[in-house]
PyMOL Python script that loads the backbone (N, CA, C, O; Angstrom):
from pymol import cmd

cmd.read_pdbstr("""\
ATOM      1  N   UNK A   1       0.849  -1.184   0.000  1.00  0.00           N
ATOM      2  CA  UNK A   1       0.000   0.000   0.000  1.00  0.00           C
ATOM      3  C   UNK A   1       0.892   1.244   0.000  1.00  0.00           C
ATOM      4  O   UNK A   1       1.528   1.252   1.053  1.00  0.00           O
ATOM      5  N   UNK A   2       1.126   2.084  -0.614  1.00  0.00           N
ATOM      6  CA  UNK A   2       1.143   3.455  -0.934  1.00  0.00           C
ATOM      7  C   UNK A   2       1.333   4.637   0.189  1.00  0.00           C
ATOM      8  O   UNK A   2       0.366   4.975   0.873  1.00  0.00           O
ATOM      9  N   UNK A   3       2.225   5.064   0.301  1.00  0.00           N
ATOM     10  CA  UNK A   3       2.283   6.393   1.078  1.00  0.00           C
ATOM     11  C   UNK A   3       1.042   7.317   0.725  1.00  0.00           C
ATOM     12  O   UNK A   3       0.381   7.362  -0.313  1.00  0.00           O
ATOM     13  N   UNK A   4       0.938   7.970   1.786  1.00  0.00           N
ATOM     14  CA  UNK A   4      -0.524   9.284   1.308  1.00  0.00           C
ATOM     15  C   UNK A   4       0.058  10.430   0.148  1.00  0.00           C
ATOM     16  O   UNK A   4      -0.684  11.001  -0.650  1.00  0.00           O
ATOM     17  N   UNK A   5       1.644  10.648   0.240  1.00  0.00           N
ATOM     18  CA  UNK A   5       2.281  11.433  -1.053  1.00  0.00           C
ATOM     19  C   UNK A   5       2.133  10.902  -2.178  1.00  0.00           C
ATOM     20  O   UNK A   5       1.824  11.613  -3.135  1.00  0.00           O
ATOM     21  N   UNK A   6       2.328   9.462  -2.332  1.00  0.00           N
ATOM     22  CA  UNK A   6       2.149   8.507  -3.440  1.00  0.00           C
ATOM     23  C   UNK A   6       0.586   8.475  -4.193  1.00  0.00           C
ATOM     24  O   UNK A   6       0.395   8.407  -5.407  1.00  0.00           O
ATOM     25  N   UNK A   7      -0.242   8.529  -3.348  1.00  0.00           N
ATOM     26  CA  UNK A   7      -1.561   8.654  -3.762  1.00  0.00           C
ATOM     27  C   UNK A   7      -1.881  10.151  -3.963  1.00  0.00           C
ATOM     28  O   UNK A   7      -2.915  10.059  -4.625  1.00  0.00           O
ATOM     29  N   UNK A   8      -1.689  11.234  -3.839  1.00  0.00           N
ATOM     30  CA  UNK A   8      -1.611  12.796  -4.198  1.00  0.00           C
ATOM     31  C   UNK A   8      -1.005  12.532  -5.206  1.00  0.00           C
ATOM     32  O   UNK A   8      -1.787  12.676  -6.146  1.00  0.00           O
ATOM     33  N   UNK A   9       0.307  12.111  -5.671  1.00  0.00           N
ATOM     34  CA  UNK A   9       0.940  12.195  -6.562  1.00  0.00           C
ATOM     35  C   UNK A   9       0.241  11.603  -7.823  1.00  0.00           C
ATOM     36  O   UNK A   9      -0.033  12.238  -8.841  1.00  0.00           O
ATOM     37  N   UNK A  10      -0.086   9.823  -7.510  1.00  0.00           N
ATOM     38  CA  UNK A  10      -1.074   9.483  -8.211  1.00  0.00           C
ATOM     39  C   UNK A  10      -2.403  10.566  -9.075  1.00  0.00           C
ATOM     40  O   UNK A  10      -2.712  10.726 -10.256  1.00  0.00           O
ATOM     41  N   UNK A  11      -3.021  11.257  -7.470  1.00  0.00           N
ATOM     42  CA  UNK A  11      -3.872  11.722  -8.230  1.00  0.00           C
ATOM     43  C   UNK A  11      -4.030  12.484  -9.391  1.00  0.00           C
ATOM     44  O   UNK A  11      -4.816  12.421 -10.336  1.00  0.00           O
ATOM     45  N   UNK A  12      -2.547  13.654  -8.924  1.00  0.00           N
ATOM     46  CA  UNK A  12      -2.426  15.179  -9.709  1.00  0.00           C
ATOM     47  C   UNK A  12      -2.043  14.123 -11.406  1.00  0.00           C
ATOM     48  O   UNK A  12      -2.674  14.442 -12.414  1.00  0.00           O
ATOM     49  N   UNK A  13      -1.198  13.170 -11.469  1.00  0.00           N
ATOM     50  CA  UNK A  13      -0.943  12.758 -12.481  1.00  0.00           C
ATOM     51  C   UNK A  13      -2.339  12.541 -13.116  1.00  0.00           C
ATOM     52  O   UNK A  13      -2.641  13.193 -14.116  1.00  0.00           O
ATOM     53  N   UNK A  14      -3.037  11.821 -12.679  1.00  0.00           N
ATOM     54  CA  UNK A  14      -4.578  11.284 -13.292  1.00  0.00           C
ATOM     55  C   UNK A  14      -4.984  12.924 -13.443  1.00  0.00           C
ATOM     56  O   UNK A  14      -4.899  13.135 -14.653  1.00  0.00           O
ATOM     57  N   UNK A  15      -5.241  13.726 -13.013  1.00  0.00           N
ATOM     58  CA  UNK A  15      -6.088  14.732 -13.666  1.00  0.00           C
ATOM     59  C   UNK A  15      -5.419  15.408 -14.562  1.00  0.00           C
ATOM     60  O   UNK A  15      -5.983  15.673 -15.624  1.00  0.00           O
ATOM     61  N   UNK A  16      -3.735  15.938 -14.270  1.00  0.00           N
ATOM     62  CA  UNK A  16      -2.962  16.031 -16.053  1.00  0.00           C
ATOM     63  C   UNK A  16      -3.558  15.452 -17.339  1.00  0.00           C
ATOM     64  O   UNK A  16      -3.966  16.050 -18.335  1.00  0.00           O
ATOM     65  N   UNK A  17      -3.500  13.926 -17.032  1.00  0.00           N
ATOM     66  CA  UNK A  17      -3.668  13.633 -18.058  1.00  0.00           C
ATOM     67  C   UNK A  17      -4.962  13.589 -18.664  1.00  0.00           C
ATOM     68  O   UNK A  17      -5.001  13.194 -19.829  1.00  0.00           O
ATOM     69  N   UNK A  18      -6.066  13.929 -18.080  1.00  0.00           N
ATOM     70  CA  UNK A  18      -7.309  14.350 -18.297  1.00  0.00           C
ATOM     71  C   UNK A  18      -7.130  15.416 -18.816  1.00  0.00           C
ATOM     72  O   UNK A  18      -7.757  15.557 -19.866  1.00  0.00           O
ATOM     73  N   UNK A  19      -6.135  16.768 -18.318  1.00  0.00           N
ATOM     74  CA  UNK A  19      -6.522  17.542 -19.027  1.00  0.00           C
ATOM     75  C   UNK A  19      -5.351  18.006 -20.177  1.00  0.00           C
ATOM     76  O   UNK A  19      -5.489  19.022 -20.858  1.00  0.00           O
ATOM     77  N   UNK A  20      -4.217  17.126 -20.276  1.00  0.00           N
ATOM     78  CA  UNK A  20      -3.886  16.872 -22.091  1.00  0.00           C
ATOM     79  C   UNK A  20      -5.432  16.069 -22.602  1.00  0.00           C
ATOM     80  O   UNK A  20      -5.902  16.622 -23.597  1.00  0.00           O
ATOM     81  N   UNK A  21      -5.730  15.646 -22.417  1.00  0.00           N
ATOM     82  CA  UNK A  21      -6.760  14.909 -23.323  1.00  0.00           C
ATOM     83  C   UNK A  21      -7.614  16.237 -23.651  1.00  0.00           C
ATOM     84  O   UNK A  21      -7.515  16.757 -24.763  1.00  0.00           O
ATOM     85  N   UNK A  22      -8.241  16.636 -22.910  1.00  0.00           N
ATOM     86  CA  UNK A  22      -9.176  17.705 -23.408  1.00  0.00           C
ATOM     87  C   UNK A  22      -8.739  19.535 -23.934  1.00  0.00           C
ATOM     88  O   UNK A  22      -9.309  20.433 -24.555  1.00  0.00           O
ATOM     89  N   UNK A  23      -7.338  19.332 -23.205  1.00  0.00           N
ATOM     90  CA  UNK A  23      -6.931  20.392 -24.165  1.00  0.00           C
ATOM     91  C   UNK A  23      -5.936  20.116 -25.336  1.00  0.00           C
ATOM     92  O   UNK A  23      -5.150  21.001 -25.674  1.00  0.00           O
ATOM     93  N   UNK A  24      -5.952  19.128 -25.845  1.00  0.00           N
ATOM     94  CA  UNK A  24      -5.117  18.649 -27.208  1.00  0.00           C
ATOM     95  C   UNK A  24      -6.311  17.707 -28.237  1.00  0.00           C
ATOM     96  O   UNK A  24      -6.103  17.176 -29.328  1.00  0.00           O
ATOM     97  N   UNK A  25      -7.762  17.757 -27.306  1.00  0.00           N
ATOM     98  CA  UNK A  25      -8.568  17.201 -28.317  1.00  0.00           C
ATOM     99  C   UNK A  25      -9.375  17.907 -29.385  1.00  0.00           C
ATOM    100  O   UNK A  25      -9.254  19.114 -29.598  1.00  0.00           O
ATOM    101  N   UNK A  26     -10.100  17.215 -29.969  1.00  0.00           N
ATOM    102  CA  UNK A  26     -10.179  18.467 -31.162  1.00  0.00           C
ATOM    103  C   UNK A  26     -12.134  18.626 -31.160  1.00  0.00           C
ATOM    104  O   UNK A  26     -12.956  18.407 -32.049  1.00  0.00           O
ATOM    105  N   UNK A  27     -12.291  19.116 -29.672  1.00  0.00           N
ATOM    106  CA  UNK A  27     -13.690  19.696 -29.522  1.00  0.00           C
ATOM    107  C   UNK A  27     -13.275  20.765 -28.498  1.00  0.00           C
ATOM    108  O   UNK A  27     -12.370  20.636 -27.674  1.00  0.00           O
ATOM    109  N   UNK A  28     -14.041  21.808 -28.662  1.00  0.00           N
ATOM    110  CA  UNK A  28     -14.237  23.010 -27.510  1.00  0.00           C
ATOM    111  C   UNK A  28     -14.826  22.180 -26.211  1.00  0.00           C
ATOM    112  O   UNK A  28     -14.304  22.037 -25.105  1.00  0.00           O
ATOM    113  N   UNK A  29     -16.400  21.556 -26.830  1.00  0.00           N
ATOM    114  CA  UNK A  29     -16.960  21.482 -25.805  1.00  0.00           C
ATOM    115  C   UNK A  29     -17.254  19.775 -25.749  1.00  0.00           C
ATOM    116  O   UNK A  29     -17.122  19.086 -26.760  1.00  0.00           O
ATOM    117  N   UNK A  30     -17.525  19.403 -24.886  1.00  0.00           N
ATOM    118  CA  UNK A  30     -18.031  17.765 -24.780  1.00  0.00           C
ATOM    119  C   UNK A  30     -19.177  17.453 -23.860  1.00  0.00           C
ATOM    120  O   UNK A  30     -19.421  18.004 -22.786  1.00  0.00           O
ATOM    121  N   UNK A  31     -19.736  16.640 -24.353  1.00  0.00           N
ATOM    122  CA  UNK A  31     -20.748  16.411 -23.727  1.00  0.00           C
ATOM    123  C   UNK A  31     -20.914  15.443 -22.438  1.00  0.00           C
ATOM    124  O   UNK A  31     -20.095  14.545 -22.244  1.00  0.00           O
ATOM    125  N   UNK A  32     -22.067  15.672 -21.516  1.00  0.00           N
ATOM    126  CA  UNK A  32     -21.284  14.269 -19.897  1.00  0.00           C
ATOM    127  C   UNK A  32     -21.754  13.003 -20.661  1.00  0.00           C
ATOM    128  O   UNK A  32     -22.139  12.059 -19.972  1.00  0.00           O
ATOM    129  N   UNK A  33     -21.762  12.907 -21.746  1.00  0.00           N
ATOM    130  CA  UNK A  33     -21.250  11.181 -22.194  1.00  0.00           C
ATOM    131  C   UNK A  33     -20.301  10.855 -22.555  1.00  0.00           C
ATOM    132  O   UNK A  33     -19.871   9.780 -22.136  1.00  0.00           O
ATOM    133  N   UNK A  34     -19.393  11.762 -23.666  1.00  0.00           N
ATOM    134  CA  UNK A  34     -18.363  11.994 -23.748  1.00  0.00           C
ATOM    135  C   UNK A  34     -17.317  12.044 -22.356  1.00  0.00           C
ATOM    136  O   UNK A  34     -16.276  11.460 -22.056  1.00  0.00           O
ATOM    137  N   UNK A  35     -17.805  12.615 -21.987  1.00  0.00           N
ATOM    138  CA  UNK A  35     -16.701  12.503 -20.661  1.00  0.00           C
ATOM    139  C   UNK A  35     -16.592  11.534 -19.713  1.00  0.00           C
ATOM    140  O   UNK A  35     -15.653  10.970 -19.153  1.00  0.00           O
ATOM    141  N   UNK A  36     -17.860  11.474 -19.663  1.00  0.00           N
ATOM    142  CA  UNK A  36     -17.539   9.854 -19.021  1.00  0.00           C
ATOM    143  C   UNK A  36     -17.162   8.701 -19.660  1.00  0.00           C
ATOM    144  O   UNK A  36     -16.876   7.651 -19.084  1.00  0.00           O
ATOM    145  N   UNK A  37     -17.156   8.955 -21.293  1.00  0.00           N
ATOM    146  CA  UNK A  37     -16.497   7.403 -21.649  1.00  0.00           C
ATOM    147  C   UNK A  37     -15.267   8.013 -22.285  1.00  0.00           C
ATOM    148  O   UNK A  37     -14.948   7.505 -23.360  1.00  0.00           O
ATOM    149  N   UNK A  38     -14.637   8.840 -21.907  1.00  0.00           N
ATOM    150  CA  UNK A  38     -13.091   9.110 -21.376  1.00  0.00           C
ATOM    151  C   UNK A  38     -12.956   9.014 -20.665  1.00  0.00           C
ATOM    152  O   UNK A  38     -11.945   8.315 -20.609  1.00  0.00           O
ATOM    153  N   UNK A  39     -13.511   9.390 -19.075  1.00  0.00           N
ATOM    154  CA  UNK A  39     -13.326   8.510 -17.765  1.00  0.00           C
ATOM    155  C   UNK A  39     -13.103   7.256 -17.809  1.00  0.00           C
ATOM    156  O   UNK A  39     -12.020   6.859 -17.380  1.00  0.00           O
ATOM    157  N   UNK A  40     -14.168   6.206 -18.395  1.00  0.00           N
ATOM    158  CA  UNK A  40     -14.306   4.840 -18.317  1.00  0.00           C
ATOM    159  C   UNK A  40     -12.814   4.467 -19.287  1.00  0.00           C
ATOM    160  O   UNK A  40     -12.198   3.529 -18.779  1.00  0.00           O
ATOM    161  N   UNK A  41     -12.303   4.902 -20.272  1.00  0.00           N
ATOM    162  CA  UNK A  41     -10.972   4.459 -20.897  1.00  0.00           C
ATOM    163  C   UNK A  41     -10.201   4.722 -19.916  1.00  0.00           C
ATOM    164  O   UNK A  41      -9.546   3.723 -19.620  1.00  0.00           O
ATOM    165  N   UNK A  42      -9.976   5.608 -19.272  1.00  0.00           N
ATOM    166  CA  UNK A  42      -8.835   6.034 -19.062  1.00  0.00           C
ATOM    167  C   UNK A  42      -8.763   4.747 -17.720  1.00  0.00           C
ATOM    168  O   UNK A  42      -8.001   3.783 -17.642  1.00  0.00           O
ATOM    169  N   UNK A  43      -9.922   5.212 -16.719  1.00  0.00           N
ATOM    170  CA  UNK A  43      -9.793   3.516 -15.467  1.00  0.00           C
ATOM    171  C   UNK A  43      -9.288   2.405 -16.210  1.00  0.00           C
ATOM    172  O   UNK A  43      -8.213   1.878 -15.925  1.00  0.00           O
ATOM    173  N   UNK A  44     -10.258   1.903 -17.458  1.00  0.00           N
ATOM    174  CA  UNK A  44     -10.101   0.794 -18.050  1.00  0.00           C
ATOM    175  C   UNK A  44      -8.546   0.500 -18.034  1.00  0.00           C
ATOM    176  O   UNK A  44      -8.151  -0.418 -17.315  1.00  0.00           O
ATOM    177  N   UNK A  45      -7.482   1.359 -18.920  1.00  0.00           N
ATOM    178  CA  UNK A  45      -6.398   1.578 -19.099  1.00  0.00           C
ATOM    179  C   UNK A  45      -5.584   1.231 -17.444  1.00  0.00           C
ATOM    180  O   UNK A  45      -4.836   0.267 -17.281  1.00  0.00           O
ATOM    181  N   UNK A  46      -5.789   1.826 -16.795  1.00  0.00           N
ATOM    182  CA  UNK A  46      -4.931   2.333 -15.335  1.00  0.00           C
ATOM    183  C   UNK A  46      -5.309   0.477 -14.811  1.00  0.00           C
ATOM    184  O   UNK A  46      -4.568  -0.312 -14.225  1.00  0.00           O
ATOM    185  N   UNK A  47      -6.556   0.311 -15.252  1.00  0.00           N
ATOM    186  CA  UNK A  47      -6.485  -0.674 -14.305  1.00  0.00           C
ATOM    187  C   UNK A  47      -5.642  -2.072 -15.023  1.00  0.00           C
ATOM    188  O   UNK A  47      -5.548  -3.156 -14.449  1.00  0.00           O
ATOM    189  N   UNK A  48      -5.181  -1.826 -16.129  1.00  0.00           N
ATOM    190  CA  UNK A  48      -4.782  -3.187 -16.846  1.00  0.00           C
ATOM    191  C   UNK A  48      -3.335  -2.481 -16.618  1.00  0.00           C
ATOM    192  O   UNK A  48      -2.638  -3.437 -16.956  1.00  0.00           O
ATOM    193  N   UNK A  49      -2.563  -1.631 -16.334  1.00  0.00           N
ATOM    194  CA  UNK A  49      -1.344  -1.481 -16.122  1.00  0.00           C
ATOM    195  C   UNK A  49      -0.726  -2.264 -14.841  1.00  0.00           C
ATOM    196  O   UNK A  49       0.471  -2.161 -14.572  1.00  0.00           O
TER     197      UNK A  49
END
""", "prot")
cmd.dss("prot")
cmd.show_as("cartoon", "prot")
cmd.util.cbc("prot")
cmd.orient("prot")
């Protein structure tokens, strides 16, 4: 199990990369389905690493 820095660290990384995704994608705006099935990839992903 993980230090509590390790899991902060974890986190800030997970929301970076949420937001390269949405500021290098090629919509202004998205919709909450859209976003949630970029949520659901991105777990999907994290969890098979």
């Amino acid at each position: 199990m993980g230090t509590e820095k390790e899991r902060k660290d974890t986190q800030m990384a997970t929301i970076y990369e949420l937001r390269l995704i949405f500021s290098g994608g090629e919509k202004d705006q998205y919709s909450r389905e859209e976003i949630v099935e970029l949520l659901d990839k991105i777990a999907l992903a994290k969890g098979q690493e």
